[in-house]
N, C-alpha and C positions, 0 to 999 in steps of 0.2 A: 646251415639250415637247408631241408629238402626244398624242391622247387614248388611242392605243394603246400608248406608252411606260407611261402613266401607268398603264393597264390592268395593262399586264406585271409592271410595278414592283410593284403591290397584291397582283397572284395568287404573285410570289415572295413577300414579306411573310407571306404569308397562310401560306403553306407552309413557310417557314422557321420561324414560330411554332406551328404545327402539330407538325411535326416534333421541335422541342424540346420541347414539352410531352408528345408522346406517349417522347419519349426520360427524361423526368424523373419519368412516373409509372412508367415499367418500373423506372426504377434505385429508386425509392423505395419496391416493392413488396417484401412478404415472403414469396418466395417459398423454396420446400424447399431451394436450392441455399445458399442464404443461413442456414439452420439448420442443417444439419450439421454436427457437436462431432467433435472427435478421440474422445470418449465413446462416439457412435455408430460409427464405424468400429470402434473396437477391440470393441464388440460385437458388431459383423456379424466380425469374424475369428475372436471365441473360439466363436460359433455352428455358424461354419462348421469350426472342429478339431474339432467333436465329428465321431464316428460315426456314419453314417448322414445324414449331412445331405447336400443333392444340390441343384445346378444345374439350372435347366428352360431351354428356350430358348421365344419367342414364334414365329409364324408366319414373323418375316421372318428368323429365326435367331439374334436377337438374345439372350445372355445374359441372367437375370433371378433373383432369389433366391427361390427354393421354400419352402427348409425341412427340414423332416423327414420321411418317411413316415409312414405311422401305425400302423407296427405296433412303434412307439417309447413 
């Protein structure tokens, strides 16, 4: 084998271990997505049946959960 197969061969290696290991500390990480309980949802719904509670959007339009007023 030329010295540049040999080259290629190492920098894929390198990247294919790269890649899995940055793919194994994403899945291993505890992130918010991974904590949410049926517990929390059904508290953001009975939050939101109450009166007076209200939707905000952010700059890009996007949905987002407010709250309450404060003259509650």
């Amino acid at each position: 084998m030329s010295t540049i197969s040999v080259w290629l061969a190492g920098v894929s290696v390198v990247f294919l271990v790269g890649g899995f290991a940055c793919w194994a500390i994403e899945s291993c990480k505890n992130n918010w997505r991974n904590r949410i309980t049926v517990e929390d949802l059904e508290e953001l719904g009975r939050l939101f049946e109450q009166e007076g509670s209200f939707i905000g959007f952010n700059d890009r339009g996007e949905k987002f959960l407010v709250g309450f007023t404060k003259d509650k």
